[in-house]
N, C-alpha and C positions, 0 to 999 in steps of 0.2 A: 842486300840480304833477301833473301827469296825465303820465307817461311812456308810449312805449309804449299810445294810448289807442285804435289798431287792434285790439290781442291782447287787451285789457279787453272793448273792442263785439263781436267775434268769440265769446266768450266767454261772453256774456247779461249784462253788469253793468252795464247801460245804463240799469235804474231804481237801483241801488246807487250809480252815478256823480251821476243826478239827486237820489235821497237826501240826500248826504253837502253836494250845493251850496244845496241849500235847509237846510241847517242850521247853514251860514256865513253870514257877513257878507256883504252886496254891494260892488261896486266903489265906490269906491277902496279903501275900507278891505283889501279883499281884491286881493290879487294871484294872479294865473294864470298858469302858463308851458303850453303843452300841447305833447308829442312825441311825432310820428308818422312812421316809415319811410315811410308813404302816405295820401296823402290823397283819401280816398271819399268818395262822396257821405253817409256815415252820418257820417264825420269832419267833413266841413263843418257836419253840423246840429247836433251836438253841439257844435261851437268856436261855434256861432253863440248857442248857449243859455247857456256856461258862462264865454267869453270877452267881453271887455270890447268897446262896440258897434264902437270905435276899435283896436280892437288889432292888432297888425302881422304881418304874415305874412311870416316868412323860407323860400324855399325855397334849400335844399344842394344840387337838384337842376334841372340845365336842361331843358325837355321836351325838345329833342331830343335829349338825352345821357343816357337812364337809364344807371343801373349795371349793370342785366341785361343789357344792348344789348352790353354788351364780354364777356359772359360766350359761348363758343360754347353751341346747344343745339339740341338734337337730340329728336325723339319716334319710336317705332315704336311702330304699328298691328299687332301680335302675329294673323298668320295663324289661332290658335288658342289656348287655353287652355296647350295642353300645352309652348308655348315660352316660357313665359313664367320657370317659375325657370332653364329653362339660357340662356334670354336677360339674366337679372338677372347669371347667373354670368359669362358673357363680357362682362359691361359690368365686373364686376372684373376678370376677367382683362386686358381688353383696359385697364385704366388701372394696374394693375400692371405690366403690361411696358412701357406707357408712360411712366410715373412709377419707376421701377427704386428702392429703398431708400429711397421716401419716398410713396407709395401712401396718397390717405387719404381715405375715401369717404364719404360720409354717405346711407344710405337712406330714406324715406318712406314710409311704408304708410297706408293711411286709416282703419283701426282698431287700437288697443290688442291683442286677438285675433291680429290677420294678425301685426301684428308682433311678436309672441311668437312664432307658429308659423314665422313666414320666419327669424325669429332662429336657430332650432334647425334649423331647413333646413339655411339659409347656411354655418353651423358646422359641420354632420356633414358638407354634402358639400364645404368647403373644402380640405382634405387629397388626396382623390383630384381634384379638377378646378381649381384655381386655381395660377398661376406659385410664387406662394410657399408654398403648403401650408398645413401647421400652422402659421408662423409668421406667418401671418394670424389679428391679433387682434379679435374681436367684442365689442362695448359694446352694450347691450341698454338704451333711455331708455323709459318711458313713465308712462300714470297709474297704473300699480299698482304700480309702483315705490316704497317707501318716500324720503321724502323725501332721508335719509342717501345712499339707493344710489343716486337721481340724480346727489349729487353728486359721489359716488367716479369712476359711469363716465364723467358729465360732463368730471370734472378728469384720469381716464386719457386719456380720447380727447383730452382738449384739451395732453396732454402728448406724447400718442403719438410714440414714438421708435424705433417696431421694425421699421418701413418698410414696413408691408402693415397698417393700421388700416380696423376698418368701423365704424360706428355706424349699428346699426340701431333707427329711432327713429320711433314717431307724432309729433302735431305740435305735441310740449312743446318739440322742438326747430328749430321755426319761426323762434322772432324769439325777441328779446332776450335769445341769445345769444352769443360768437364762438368759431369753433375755428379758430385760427389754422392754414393750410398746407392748406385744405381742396381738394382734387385736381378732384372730382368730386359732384354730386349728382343723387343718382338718386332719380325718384318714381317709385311704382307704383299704378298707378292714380288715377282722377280729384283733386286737389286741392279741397280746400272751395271756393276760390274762385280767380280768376284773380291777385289780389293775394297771395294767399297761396302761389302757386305762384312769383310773383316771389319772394318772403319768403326759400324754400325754396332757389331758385336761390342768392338772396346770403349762403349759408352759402360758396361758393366763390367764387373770384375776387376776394378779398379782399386790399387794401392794394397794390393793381398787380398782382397776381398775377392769371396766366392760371390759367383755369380754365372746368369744361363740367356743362352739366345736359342729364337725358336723361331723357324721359318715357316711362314703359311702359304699353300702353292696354289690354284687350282689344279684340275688334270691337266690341260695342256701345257702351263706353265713347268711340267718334270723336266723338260729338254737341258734346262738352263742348272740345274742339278748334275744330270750325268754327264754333261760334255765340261763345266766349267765349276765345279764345286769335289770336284775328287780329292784336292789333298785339305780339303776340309775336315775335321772329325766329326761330321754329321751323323745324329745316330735317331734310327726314323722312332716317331709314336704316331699311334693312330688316335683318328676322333675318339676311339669305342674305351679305348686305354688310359683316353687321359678324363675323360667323362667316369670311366672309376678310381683312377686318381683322386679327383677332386669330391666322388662323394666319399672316398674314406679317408679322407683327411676333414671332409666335415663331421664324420661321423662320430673321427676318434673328439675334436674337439669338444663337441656337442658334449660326447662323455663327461669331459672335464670340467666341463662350465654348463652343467645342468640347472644349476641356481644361477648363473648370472644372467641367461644370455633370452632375452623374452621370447625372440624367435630362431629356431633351430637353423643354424645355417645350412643341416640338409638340407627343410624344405625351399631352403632360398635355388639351391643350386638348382633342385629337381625342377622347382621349376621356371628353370632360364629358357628354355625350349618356347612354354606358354607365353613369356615375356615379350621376345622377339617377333612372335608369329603378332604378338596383340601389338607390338610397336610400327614392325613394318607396314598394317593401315594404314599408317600416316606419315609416311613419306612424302616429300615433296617431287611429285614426277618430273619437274623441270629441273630440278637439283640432279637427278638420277641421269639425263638426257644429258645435262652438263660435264657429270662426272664420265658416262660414257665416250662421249668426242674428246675429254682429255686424257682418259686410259688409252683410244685409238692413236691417238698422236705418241704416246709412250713408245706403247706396246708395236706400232706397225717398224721404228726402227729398230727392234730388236729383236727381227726375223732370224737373222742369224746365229742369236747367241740362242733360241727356241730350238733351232732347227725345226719349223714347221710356215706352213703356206700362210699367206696372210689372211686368204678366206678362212683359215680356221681358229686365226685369231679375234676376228672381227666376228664369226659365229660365237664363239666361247663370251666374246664379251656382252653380246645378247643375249647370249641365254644366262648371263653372271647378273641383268637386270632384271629376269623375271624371277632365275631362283632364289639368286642372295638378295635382292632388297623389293621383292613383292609386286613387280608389276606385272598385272594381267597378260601385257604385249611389251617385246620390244620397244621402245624409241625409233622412229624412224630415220634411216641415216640415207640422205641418197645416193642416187647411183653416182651421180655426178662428181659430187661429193668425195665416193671412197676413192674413184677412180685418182682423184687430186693426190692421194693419198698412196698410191700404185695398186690399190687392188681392182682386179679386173674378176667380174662373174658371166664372162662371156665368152671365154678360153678354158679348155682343159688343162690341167698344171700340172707335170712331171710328178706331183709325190699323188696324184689321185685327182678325178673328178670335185668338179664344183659342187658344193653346199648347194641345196635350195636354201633361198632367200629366205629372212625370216618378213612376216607383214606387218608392214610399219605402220604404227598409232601409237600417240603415247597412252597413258593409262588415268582415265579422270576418274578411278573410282571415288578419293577424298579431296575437302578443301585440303592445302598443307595445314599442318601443325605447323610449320616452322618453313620462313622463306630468309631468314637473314642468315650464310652458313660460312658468318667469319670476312665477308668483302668489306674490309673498313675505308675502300674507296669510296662507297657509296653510289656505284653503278647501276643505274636503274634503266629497263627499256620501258617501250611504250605505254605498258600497263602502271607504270609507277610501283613495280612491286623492285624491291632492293636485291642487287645480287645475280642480274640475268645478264649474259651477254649473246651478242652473234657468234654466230658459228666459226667469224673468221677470225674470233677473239680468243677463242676456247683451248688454244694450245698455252699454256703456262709456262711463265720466263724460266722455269727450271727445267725445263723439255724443249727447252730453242735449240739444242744441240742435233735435237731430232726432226726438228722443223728445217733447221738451217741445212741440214743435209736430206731432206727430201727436196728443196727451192734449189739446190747445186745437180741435183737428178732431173731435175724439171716436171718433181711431179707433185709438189706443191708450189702454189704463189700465195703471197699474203696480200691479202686486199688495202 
């Protein structure tokens, strides 16, 4: 039985899967069931090699009725870098006063990295900028997660009962699981793939229930929209639209609950902007450098689905460190370095001229607030501070697909 044999192909186990069938019996003797949420074109060549020549295809789903199709969904096109966590935040806000005592969100980041660091974001600036405050609870899923502590936060968030639940998670929490009551899911940033973004969607709107996905892009991130998201039902909002969303839905509450409520959830909303600008100070600039070299490993395979040059991915993510999370300068990345990586800034590139370089130093203006962001291995480098790795460590076991196929180009080696 092949359960689940999208999240297996996704995953690289597609000679492991051919493996294990050449060391069984053939048909009849052998029975096959195989189950898939969708079915791709990888899905069909695989049923064709492992199932039986006769064998019957049930679909659960009518083409013109997917399930995502009832879910609302929504993307914005983010003006710039720097709107992007107070855009993430008013996408809670605005589903917490929507959702009043039963708020429950689930977020997506494209790397291990980001979503540690947006973890400890979310969390410190919850309190001053979100309806519910601190009683806004965060579950942290990913691969470095011990297996135990997947399933603690797994099993809290899939209990969650305290009416303002987030789950921020890479995409262990894609498919083959459920959390029941789920409000809202938000990606940030591109999706591996268009199937997978559906995947991500039907964590909500599950069992009749209404529910909304909402995509956050940078600018250069639109490619992966227009070329690979058309029979989506995507329907756009901007920062400007949903920032008055959210204060008139504080405003009307506010109405309502004039005697209950000590502090005005306008003034909380109005000022999430102040919140951010006073939290990003304290960021940890080696957290940011981290997260940077594993959004590069991401993002450099997924040239194709952008459609744009890798120098202007590798610029966009510099400049995603000074305007979304506060650093004076860049991270510096070297030459050497990106090169391993296939970008070259020493050649002219068919869609336009090279970028100037941005100038690399990291950014000492504070001690960190916060150096521990979720590594329950306990890796520590030279300084004894918890959570640092080398550079040749920085690509995340959920982006080997992307490493593994630059090491088959020759333009990465792992040390």
């Amino acid at each position: 039985m092949l359960d689940e044999a999208d999240t297996l192909l996704d995953m690289g186990f597609r000679e492991d899967i051919e493996g294990i069938m050449r060391m069984m019996p053939p048909t009849p003797e052998r029975q096959t069931f195989m189950f898939s949420a969708t079915v791709s074109k990888a899905i069909q060549q695989i049923a064709r090699q492992v199932l039986d020549q006769n064998h019957i295809f049930i679909n659960c789903v009518t083409e013109d009725s997917p399930v995502h199709a009832h879910v609302s969904q929504y993307h914005t096109v983010l003006p710039s870098a720097r709107d992007q966590l107070p855009h993430i935040l008013r996408l809670l806000a605005h589903d917490q006063l929507a959702n009043p005592k039963f708020s429950k969100t689930v977020i997506f980041f494209p790397t291990t990295k980001m979503t540690q660091l947006f973890h400890t974001l979310l969390r410190e600036a919850s309190g001053a900028t979100l309806p519910a405050g601190r009683n806004t609870r965060f579950y942290e899923l990913h691969s470095k997660r011990s297996q135990d502590q997947r399933t603690r936060a797994s099993n809290a968030f899939r209990a969650g009962d305290t009416g303002a639940s987030v789950l921020v998670t890479s995409d262990v929490s894609a498919r083959g699981v459920d959390y029941p009551g789920v409000t809202r899911v938000i990606q940030v940033g591109i999706p591996p793939s268009a199937d997978i973004y559906v995947h991500r969607v039907g964590r909500t709107g599950r069992a009749g229930t209404e529910g909304r996905g909402d995509l956050v892009l940078l600018p250069w991130e639109t490619g992966f929209v227009t070329w690979h998201m058309n029979n989506i039902p995507l329907k756009t909002i901007t920062v400007d639209e949903l920032t008055s969303q959210v204060e008139e839905l504080a405003t009307e509450i506010d109405k309502h609950n004039a005697d209950r409520v000590k502090k005005p959830y306008l003034t909380t909303v109005k000022s999430l902007d102040e919140g951010v600008q006073e939290l990003l100070t304290m960021v940890d600039d080696e957290a940011v450098r981290e997260t940077l070299v594993s959004n590069l490993g991401y993002y450099l395979g997924k040239v194709g689905e952008l459609r744009v040059q890798r120098n202007a991915i590798v610029d966009g993510l510099k400049k995603w460190t000074v305007e979304a999370l506060g650093l004076s300068k860049p991270p510096h990345i070297s030459e050497a370095y990106l090169a391993r990586l296939g970008v070259s800034r020493e050649r002219e590139h068919k869609f336009g001229s090279r970028p100037a370089p941005y100038p690399g130093s990291s950014n000492k203006k504070t001690t960190p607030r916060w150096t521990d962001r979720g590594n329950d291995r306990g890796r520590n480098d030279r300084s004894g501070r918890p959570g640092r790795r080398r550079f040749s460590e920085d690509f995340d076991e959920e982006d080997s697909q992307d490493r593994d196929s630059y090491r088959r180009r020759g333009r990465y080696s792992a040390n």
